[in-house]
Every structure is written in structure tokens, then in C-alpha cells.
C-alpha positions, 0 to 999 in steps of 0.5 A: 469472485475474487482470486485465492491470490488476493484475499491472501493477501487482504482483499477481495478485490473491492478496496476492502483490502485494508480491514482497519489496516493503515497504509503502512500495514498493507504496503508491508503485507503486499510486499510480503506477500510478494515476498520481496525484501524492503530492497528488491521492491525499491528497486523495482519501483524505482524508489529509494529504500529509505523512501520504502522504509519510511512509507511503511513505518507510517513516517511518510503518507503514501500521497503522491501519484508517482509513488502509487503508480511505482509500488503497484507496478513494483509489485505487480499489482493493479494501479487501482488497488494501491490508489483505494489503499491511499484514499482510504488512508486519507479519509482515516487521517481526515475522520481522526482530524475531525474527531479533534 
């Protein structure tokens, strides 16, 4: 059973954190969640807050290796969690492509 902890703040544990959520939605909950300002968990994660600002705008993907491995660890949470949250992005952008 997952902990109160993280169904609170979308998921059970599984990767079902996003629930129709985008990546940019969950990013925003986790660090709310967490309750960090745009600014704290830059800099924690070692990005920039223009770079934080744009991933949960949804105005940049959240695609790359080093930028998932510096929120999970900025928000001290699972590598793994912040990886489900990207893939099921992608395959939600790639549905949507090939629905055009």
C-alpha cells in the first residue's frame, strides 16, 4: 500500500500519479507539494528558474535525462517517479500526433 504521502500528492506509487494530468501539471503539484517556491527547487535541482518556469508552463517537454534526475533529486523524491511522469507525457504528445 502506497504512503498517505504520495497519494497526496497524485499517485500510489505505480505511475498512475498523472490521472489525465500533463507533465507540467505534476511537476507544479510535486513542488507544491513540497512546498517549494519556483526558485527554491531551481536551485536545488541545479536548473535555472527560467528553465523550471517553462517546464511547468508546459512551454518546454520535460525530455531530457539531466533534467529528470535534477527535479527527482530537487524534490527528493524517486528518480523513477519523475521518469514514469516524462514517458507518459511523450506517449500523450505521440496518441495526440497520431490522432492528426
Amino acid at each position: 500500500m502506497p504512503s498517505r504521502r504520495v497519494q497526496e500528492w497524485g499517485g500510489n506509487g505505480d505511475g498512475s500519479m498523472l490521472d489525465g494530468k500533463t507533465a507540467a501539471q505534476w511537476l507544479r503539484r510535486a513542488r507544491r507539494f513540497r512546498r517549494l517556491t519556483q526558485a527554491q527547487l531551481a536551485a536545488r535541482s541545479g536548473i535555472s528558474p527560467r528553465h523550471l518556469g517553462q517546464l511547468e508552463r508546459g512551454e518546454r517537454p520535460l525530455t531530457t535525462v539531466t533534467t529528470a534526475v535534477r527535479l527527482a533529486d530537487g524534490l527528493d523524491i524517486a528518480r523513477e517517479h519523475v521518469w514514469l511522469v516524462a514517458l507518459r507525457e511523450f506517449e500523450r504528445k505521440e496518441r495526440a500526433r497520431s490522432r492528426d
